[in-house]
C-alpha positions in Angstrom: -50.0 162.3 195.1 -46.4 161.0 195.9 -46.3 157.2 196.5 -45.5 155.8 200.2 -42.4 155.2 200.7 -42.5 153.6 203.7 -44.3 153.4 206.9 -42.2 153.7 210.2 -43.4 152.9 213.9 -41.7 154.6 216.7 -41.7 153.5 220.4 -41.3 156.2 223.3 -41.1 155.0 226.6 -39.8 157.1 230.1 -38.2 155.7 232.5 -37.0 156.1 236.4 -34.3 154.5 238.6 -32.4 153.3 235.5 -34.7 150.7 234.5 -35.0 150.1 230.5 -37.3 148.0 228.3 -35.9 146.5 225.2 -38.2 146.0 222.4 -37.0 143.3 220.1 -38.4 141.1 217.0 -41.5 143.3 216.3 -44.1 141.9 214.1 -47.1 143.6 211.6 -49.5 141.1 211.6 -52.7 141.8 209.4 -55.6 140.9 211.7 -57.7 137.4 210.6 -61.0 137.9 209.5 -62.1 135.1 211.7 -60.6 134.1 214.7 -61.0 132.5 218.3 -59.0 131.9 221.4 -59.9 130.3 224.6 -58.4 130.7 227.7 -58.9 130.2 231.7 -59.8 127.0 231.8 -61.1 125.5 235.2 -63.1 122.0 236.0 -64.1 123.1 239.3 -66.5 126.3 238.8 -63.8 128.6 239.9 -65.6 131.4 237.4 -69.1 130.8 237.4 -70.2 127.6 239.9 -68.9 129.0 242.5 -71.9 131.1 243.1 -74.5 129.0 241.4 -77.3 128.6 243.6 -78.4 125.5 241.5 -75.4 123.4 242.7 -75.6 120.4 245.4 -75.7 123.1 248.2 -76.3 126.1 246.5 -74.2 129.6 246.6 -71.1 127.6 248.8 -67.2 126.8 247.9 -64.8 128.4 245.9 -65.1 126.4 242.8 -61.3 125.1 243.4 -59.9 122.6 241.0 -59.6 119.5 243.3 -56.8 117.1 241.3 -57.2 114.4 243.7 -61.4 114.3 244.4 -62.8 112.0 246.2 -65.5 109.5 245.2 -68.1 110.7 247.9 -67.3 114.6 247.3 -67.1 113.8 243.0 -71.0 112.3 243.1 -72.7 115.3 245.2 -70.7 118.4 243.3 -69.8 117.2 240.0 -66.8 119.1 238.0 -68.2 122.1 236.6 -66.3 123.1 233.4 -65.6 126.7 232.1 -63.2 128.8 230.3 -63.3 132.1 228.3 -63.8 132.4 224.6 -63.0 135.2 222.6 -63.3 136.7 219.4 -60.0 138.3 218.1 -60.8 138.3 214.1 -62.6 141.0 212.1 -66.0 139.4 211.6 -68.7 138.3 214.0 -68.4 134.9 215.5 -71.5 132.8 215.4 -72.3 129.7 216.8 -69.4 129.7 219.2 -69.2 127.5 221.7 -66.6 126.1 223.9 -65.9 122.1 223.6 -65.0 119.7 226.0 -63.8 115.6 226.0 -63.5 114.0 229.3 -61.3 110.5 229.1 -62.3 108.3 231.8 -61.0 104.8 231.9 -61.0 105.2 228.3 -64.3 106.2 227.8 -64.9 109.7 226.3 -67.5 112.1 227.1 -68.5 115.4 224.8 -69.9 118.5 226.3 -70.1 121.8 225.1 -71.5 125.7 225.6 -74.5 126.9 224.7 -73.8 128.6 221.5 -73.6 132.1 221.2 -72.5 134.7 218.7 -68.8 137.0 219.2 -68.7 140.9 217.7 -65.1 141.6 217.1 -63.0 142.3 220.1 -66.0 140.4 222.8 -65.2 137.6 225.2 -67.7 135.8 227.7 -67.2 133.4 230.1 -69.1 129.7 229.7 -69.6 126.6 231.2 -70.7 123.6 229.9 -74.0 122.9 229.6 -74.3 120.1 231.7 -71.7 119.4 234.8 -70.2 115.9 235.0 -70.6 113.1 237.0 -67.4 110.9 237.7 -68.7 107.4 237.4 -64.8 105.7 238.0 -62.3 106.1 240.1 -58.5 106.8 238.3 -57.0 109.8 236.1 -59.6 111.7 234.0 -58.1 113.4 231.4 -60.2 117.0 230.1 -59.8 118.3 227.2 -61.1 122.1 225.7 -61.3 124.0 223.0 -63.6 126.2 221.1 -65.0 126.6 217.5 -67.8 128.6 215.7 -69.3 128.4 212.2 -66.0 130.5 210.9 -63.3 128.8 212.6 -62.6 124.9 213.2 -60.9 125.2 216.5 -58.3 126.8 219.1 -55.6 124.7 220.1 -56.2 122.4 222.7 -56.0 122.7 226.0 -55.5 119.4 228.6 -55.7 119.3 232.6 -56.1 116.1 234.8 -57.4 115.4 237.5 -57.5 111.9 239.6 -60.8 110.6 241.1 -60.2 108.7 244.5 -61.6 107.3 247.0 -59.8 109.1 250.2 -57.3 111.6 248.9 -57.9 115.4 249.1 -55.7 117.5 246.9 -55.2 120.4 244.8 -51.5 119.5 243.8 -50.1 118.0 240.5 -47.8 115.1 242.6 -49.6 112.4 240.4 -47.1 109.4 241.8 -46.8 111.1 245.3 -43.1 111.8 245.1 -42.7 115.0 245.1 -41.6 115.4 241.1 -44.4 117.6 240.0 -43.9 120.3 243.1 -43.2 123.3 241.7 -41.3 125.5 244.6 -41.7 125.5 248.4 -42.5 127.7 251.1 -41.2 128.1 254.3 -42.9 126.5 257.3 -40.6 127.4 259.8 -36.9 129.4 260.1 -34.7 130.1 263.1 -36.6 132.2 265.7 -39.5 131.8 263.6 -42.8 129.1 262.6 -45.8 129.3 260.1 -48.9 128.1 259.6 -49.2 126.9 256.3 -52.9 125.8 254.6 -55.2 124.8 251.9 -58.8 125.0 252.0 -61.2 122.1 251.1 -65.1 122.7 250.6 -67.0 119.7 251.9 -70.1 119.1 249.9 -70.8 115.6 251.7 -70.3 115.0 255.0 -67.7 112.2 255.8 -64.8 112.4 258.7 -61.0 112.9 257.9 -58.7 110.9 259.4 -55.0 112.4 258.8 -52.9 115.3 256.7 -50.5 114.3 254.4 -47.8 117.0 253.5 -44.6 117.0 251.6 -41.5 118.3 252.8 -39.7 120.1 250.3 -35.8 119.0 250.1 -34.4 122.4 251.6 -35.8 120.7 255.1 -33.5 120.0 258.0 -34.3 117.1 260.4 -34.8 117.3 263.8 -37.5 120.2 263.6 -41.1 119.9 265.0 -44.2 120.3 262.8 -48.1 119.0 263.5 -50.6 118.9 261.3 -54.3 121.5 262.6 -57.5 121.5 261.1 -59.7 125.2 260.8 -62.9 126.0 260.0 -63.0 128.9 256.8 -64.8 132.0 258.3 -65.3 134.6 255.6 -64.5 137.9 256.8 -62.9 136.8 259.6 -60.0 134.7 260.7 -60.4 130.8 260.1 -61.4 129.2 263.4 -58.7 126.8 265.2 -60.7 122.9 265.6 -58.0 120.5 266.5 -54.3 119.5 266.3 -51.8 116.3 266.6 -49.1 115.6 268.3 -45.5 117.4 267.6 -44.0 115.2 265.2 -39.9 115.3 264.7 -39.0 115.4 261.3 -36.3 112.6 260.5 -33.9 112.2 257.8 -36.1 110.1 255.7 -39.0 112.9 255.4 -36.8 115.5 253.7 -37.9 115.3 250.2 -40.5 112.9 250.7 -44.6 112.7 251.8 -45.5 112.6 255.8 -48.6 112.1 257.1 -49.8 112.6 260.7 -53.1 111.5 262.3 -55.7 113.4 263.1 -59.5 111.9 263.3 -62.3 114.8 262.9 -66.1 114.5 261.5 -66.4 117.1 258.8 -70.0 118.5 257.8 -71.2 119.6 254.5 -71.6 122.9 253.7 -68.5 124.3 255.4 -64.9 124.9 253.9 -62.3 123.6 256.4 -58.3 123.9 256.2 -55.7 121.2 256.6 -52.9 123.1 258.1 -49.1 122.4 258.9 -47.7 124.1 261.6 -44.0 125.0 261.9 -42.6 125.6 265.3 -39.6 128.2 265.4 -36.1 126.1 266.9 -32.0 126.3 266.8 -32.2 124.1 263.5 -32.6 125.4 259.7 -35.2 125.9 257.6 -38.7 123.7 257.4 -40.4 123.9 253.8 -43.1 122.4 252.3 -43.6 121.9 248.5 -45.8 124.0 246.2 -47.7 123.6 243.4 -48.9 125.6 240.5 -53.0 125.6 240.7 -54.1 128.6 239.8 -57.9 127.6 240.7 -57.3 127.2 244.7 -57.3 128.7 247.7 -54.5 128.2 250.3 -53.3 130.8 253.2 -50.1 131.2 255.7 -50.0 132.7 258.8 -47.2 134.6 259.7 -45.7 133.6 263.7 -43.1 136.0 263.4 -41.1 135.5 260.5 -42.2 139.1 259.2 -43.2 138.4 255.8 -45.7 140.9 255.2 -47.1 144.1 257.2 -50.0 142.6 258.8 -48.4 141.7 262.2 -47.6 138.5 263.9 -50.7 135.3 263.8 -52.0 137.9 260.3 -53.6 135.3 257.8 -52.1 136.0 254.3 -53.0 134.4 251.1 -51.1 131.4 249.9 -48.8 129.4 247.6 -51.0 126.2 246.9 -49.4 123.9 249.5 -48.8 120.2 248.4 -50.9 119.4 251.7 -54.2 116.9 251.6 -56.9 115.7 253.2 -57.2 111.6 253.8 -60.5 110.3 254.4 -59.6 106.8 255.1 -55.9 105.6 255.4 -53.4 106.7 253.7 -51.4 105.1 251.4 -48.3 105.1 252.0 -46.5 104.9 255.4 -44.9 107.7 256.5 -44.4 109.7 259.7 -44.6 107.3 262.3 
């Protein structure tokens, strides 16, 4: 038979509205025999804890990545770590298992997966086999990856979280200035105010004393915000509890952290939202920062800026508000 000569790969793609896809820098690459990769990583339960009946209060929460966790919340649902591991080489994977380190005050704890054996072209999604108990209070630093007889390890992958004793958070602003924010999101425009809100799972019961947000630096002074506090109420639309004062924003909050009293007992078992409410006026926009947690739930409602097709008060999903929770006081000064 005639030799090959060559081996050519063509690409046929269609089109509308004038759109067009560029396809640039394609690669052959001869698939390993043995190969992992792991992926979705989460230190709250967001895939599986969430509805493990086994946990502190059984089937409850939405397995959120908390980066700021409190002490008293820490001790009754510890962090339960997950990801996914797949098998992307040729041959079966055995003995598999996802692998964790978590640095605390210098101190290193191992955890892994049960081991478990990959076909080709299989993923699954573990946990480790124990949860863990936060024994200090400062940054914990955790640490995955995964291995099996075949293959030493994936590349690592590295999330922190900080272990205190009043904050509630789910943002990355480690030194509270507002450097790690990742965007904003409007709170309030000219003729216009929203409601904007993360959700915290209370798994002991302790009492909230204030709502710390941070207003992004696209803010104006001189608008009015409060801070409200909702009870979560699935299938239905969370249930107003309590609000502060209207609070003016000044020159020195753009940019920068505010926090506003407001004193409420919260019990376990129920998932309440720290809210910031924006109040339509004559000045220029109100934002507040964002972050980038993927592993969180947060929600807006829209008062009539129109942003989706649900209507004015609708509940949408959110952005992952750099808003928190204070048990105790807060520790910076701000908004007063």
């Amino acid at each position: 038979s005639a030799e090959l000569q060559g081996v050519y790969i063509r690409f046929h793609w269609t089109g509308t509205w004038g759109y067009a896809w560029f396809v640039d820098d394609v690669a052959i690459i001869e698939t390993p025999e043995h190969e992992l990769r792991f992926s979705s990583e989460t230190f709250g339960g967001w895939w599986i804890g969430y509805n493990d009946p086994s946990s502190a209060l059984g089937v409850f929460g939405a397995g959120t990545d908390y980066t700021f966790y409190p002490m008293n919340q820490a001790v009754v649902q510890p962090l339960r770590i997950e990801g996914v591991v797949s098998s992307t080489g040729i041959q079966t994977q055995t003995n598999a298992t996802m692998n964790v380190d978590i640095e605390e005050n210098g101190t290193i704890t191992s955890l892994s997966s049960n081991p478990m054996s990959y076909p080709s072209g299989t993923n699954d999604t573990v946990s480790t086999s124990s949860p863990f108990t936060p024994t200090n209070m400062g940054l914990h630093n955790i640490t995955w990856s995964a291995s099996s007889d075949s293959f030493p390890t994936t590349p690592e992958i590295t999330k922190s979280m900080i272990v205190t004793d009043t904050i509630y958070g789910i943002d990355y602003d480690w030194d509270s200035d507002g450097a790690n924010a990742s965007g904003y999101a409007y709170l309030a425009k000219p003729l216009c105010g929203q409601v904007l809100a993360n959700v915290f799972d209370i798994f002991a019961a302790t009492s909230m004393t204030s709502i710390s947000f941070h207003v992004s630096d696209q803010s104006i002074a001189g608008a009015n915000v409060s801070v409200e506090l909702y009870e979560e109420e699935t299938g239905a639309d969370p249930i107003f509890l309590d609000g502060s004062d209207t609070y003016e924003l000044k020159a020195s909050d753009i940019g920068s952290w505010v926090t506003l009293p407001l004193s409420s007992s919260l019990s376990a078992g129920t998932s309440y939202l720290a809210a910031v409410r924006g109040e339509a006026s004559i000045f220029d926009t109100v934002g507040i920062s964002t972050s980038s947690n993927d592993n969180a739930v947060s929600y807006l409602q829209d008062n009539g800026c129109d942003i989706g097709t649900g209507g004015f008060a609708y509940w949408y999903g959110g952005s992952d508000y750099l808003i928190r929770m204070n048990f105790g006081p807060a520790p910076w000064t701000m908004g007063t």
